[in-house]
C-alpha positions, 0 to 999 in steps of 0.5 A: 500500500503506498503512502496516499493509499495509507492516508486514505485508509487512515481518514476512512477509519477516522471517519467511522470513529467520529461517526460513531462518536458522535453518535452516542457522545450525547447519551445518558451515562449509566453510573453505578452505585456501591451497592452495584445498582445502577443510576441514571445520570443526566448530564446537560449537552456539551454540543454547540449551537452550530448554525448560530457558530457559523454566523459569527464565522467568516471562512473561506468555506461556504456556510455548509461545508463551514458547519460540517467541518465545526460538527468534526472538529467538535468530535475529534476534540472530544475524542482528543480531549483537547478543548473546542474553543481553543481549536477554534481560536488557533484557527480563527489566530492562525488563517482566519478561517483561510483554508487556503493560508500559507505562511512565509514559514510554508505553514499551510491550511486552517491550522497552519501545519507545517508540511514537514511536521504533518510528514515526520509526525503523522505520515500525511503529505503536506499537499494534504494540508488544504484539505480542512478536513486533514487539516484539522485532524492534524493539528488536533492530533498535534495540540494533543501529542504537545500538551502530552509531552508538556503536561498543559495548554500554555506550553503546548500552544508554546510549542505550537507556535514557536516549535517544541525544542525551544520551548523546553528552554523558556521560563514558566513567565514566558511560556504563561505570558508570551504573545501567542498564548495572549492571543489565543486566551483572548480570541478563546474568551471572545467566543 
């Protein structure tokens, strides 16, 4: 199977796993007492309002296709454990919603994925990186493998802005105070 083939597969199964995720994402969890009763637990629904999200959006993806790609980054930041509003606000501080953004630093895409850490850490070709589908999926994946390897949010977006070998040389007062993190927690708060 070649490399193309292997991506293909590999969005399939994710596909199906957030398909079936958000299929019974929003039911009533079964909790289980000490006497091994069991109670009901109703839990209020976490899912946003997607129609009004994409409203207060302007995007370089038509209004349908906008939402659709809300509803999948919500999965796969449930899936990840990695916070929406935060996804949200690197999207909206990194292209401005421009799936077709390219930096100076050949960052591409919604997230702005570098071609060679979308190669080295998740095996997907960085012709890929326009697809906001791919997009996406990568850059959660790569939040949550930085936020893993640093133990919290304002060293992993440290790393995502700067790259993680100097963030391991910066202070605490730099990683909490630093221009990036700033702007993240202000566009985070704003939505």
């Amino acid at each position: 199977m070649n490399s193309r083939q292997s991506f293909l597969a590999g969005m399939v199964t994710t596909a199906a796993v957030v398909m079936f995720y958000m299929e019974n994402i929003f039911e009533t969890p079964t909790v289980y007492d000490v006497k091994t009763k069991y109670v009901e637990v109703e839990i209020p629904a976490k899912k946003p309002n997607f129609t009004e999200e994409v409203k207060t959006i302007s995007s370089s993806l038509n209004k349908s296709k906008l939402k659709h790609l809300l509803v999948y980054t919500f999965a796969l930041c449930e899936e990840y454990q990695v916070p929406y509003t935060l996804v949200k606000a690197v999207i909206e501080t990194e292209s401005s919603w421009n799936h077709r953004a390219i930096s100076i630093s050949d960052a591409r895409g919604l997230m702005q994925v570098k071609p060679s850490t979308s190669t080295s850490e998740f095996q997907t070709p960085g012709y890929d990186l326009f697809d906001p589908y791919v997009n996406v999926t990568v850059g959660i994946k790569y939040l949550k493998q930085l936020h893993d390897r640093f133990g919290d949010w304002n060293s992993a977006l440290t790393a995502y802005s700067h790259g993680p070998t100097i963030t391991d040389t910066y202070s605490s007062n730099y990683i909490n105070d630093n221009f990036y993190v700033k702007k993240i927690k202000k566009v985070q708060e704003s939505s």
